[in-house]
C-alpha positions in Angstrom: 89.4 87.4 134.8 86.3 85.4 134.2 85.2 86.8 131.0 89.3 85.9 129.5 88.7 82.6 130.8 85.3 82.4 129.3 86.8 83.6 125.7 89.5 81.2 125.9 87.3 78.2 126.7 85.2 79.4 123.8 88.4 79.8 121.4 89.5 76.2 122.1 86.0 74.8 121.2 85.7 76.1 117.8 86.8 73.2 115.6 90.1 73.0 113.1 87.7 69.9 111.2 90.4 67.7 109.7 93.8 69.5 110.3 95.3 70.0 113.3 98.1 72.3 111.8 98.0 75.6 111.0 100.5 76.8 108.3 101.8 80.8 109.0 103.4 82.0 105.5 106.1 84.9 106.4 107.6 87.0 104.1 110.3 88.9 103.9 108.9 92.9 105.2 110.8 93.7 108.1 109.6 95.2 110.7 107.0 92.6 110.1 109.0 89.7 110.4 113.2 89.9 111.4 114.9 87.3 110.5 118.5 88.0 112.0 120.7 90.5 113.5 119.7 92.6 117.0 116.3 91.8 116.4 116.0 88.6 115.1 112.8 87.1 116.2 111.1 90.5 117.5 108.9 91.7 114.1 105.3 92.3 115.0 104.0 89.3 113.0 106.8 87.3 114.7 105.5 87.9 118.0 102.0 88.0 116.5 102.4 84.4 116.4 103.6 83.8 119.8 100.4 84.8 121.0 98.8 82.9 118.7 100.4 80.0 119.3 100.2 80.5 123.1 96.6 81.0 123.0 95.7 77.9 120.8 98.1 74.9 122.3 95.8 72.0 120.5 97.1 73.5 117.1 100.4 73.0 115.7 101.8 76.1 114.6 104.4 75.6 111.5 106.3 78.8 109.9 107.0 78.8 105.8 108.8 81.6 104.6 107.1 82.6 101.0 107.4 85.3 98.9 104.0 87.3 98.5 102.5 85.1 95.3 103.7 82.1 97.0 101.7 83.1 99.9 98.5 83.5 98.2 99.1 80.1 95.8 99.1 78.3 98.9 96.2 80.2 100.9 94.0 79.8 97.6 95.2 75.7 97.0 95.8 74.1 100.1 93.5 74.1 103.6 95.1 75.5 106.8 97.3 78.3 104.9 97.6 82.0 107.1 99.2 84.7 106.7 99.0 87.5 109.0 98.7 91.4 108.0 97.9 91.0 104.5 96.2 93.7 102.5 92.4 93.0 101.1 91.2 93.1 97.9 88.0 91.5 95.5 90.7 88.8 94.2 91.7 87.9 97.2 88.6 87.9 98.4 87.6 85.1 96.4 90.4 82.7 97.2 90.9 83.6 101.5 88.9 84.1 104.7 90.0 87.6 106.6 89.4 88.4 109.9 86.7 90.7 110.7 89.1 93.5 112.9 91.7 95.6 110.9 95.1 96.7 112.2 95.2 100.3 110.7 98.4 101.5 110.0 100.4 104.6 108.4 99.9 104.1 104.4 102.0 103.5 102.0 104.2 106.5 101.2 107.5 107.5 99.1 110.6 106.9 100.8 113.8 108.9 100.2 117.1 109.1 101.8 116.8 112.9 104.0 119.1 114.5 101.8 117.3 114.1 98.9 114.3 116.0 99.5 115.4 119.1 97.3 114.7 117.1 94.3 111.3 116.0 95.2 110.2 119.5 96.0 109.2 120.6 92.3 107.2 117.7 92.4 104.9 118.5 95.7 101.5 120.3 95.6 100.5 122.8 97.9 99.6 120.3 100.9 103.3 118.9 100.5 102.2 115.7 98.7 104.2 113.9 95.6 102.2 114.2 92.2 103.4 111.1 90.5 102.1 112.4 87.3 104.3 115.1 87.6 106.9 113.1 89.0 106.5 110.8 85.6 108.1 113.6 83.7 111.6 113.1 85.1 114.6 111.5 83.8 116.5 111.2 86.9 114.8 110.0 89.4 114.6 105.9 89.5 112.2 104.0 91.9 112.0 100.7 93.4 108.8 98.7 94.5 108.6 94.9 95.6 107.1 92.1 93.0 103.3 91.3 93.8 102.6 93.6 96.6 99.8 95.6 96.3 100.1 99.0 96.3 97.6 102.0 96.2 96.1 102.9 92.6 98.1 106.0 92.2 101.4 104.1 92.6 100.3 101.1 90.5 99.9 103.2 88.0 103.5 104.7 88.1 105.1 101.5 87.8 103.1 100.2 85.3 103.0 103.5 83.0 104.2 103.7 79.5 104.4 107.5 80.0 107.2 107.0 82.7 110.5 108.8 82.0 112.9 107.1 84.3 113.4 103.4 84.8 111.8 101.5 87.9 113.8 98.6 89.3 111.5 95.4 90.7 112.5 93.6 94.1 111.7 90.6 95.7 111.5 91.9 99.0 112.2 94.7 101.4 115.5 94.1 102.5 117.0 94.1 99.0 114.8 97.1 98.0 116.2 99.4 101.2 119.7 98.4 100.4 119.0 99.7 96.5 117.9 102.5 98.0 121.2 102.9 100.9 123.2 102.0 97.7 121.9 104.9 95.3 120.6 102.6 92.7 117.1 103.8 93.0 116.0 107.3 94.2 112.9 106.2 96.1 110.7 103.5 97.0 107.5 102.7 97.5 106.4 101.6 101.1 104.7 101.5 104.3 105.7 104.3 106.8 106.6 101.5 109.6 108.9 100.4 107.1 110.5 103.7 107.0 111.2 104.1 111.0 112.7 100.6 110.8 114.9 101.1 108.2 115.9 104.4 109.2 116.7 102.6 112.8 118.7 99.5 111.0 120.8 102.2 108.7 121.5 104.1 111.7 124.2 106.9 110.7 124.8 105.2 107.7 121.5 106.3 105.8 118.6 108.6 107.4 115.2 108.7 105.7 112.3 110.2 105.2 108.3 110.1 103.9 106.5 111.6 102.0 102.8 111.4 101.3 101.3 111.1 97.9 98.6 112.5 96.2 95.7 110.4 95.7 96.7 107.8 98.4 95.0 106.9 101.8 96.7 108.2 104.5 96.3 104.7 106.6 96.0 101.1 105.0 93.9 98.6 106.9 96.0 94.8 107.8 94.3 91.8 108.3 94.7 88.2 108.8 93.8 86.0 105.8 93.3 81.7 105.8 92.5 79.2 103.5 88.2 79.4 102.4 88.2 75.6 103.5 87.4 74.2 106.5 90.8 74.3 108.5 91.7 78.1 107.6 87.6 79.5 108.2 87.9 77.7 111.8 91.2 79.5 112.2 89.6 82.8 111.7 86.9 82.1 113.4 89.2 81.7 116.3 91.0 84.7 115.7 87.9 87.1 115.6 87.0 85.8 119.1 90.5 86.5 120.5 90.5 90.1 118.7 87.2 90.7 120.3 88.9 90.5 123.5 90.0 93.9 124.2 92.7 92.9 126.5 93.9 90.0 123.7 93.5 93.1 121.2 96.2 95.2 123.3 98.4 92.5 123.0 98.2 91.7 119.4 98.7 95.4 118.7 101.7 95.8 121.3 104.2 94.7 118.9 103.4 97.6 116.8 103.9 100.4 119.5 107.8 100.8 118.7 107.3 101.4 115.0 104.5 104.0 115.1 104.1 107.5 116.1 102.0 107.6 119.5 98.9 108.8 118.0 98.7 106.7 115.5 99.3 103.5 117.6 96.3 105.1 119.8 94.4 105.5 116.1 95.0 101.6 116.0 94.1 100.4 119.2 90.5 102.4 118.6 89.7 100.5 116.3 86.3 98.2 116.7 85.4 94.7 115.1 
């Protein structure tokens, strides 16, 4: 108890300099954020920021919903700009501040409705993985990814391909991309595997799913938290990477994540050190 009380006291004295508001940019991924129906408020960054916000009263805590270049015009132009669970790369690198201590998670994958797997089998090595430079060759099967996300090499390099034989179609976020993919308008998608067991739990009867791995692509994709490089967003890491140093903190930040992940791998998550 002592040493929680002695991390929180320490959180609260690192300064926010001149702003006193934080700024959380959500987009739309469910299960990261849910913005209606049964579980309207209960994605993991929603509740992410509960305990953010509960843990750091002096700050006021503001919500903007932003699509994922929005996010990052913000984070690289204004002071006191999050976003939570955000991929990391050299460009954004140069524009953010990221906390120290990943969430790993389930990689990115190929989504299909279940009774579609027949016709992604000629297109499977050995170790049951999806060549997509086989799966280039075909006329029939369309894909769907969302605008500005970034996805693994191997997948960028399907969308963008000149050799491609079927079309892709481009979303602006999850939700329309899974209901492309309930209405038969594209043949797979590209996502995380969280965002397969929520989908396949929001379609219910009505559409079951399933992932496949692809060759050439991490298994597990590393989250972090990202803020402005200016005064207000380093301070707000800074705070962040003491809280996620606190083991018991950590437990909570990853709780969220526990219904959405297979129990091993939500054990693979919680293992992981700053």
């Amino acid at each position: 108890m002592r040493g929680l009380v002695a991390t929180i006291t320490a959180l609260l004295a690192v300064p926010v300099f001149a702003a006193d508001t934080i700024t959380w940019l959500t987009s739309d991924l469910p299960p990261q954020y849910i913005a209606e129906g049964e579980l309207s408020g209960m994605g993991i960054k929603d509740q992410q920021l509960r305990l953010i916000s509960s843990q750091f009263p002096d700050l006021q805590h503001r919500t903007m919903r932003a699509s994922i270049s929005r996010l990052w015009y913000q984070i690289q132009h204004e002071d006191g700009m999050c976003g939570i669970g955000v991929l990391r790369n050299a460009e954004r690198e140069k524009i953010a501040a990221f906390t120290r201590r990943p969430v790993l998670v389930p990689g990115f994958r190929l989504i299909i409705r279940e009774d579609d797997r027949p016709a992604f089998a000629p297109f499977q090595d050995e170790h049951g993985d999806v060549d997509l430079t086989a799966l280039r060759q075909s006329r029939k099967l369309v894909a769907g990814y969302v605008a500005d996300r970034v996805y693994p090499p191997a997948m960028a390099a399907y969308i963008d391909s000149p050799q491609r034989r079927s079309p892709v179609e481009k979303s602006v976020d999850n939700e329309r991309l899974f209901q492309l993919l309930r209405s038969k308008r594209v043949d797979f998608v590209f996502g995380l595997g969280y965002e397969s067991a929520y989908y396949s739990w929001k379609f219910g009867g009505a559409m079951h799913l399933a992932d496949l791995p692809v060759k050439d692509t991490p298994r597990t994709v590393n989250g972090y938290t990202a803020c402005s490089n200016q005064p207000a967003g380093r301070a707000m890491i800074a705070r962040l990477d003491m809280l996620q140093n606190d083991e018991s903190l950590w437990r909570q930040w990853l709780e969220p994540l526990r219904r959405w992940l297979e129990p091993g791998d939500f054990a693979a998550a919680l293992a992981v050190q700053p």
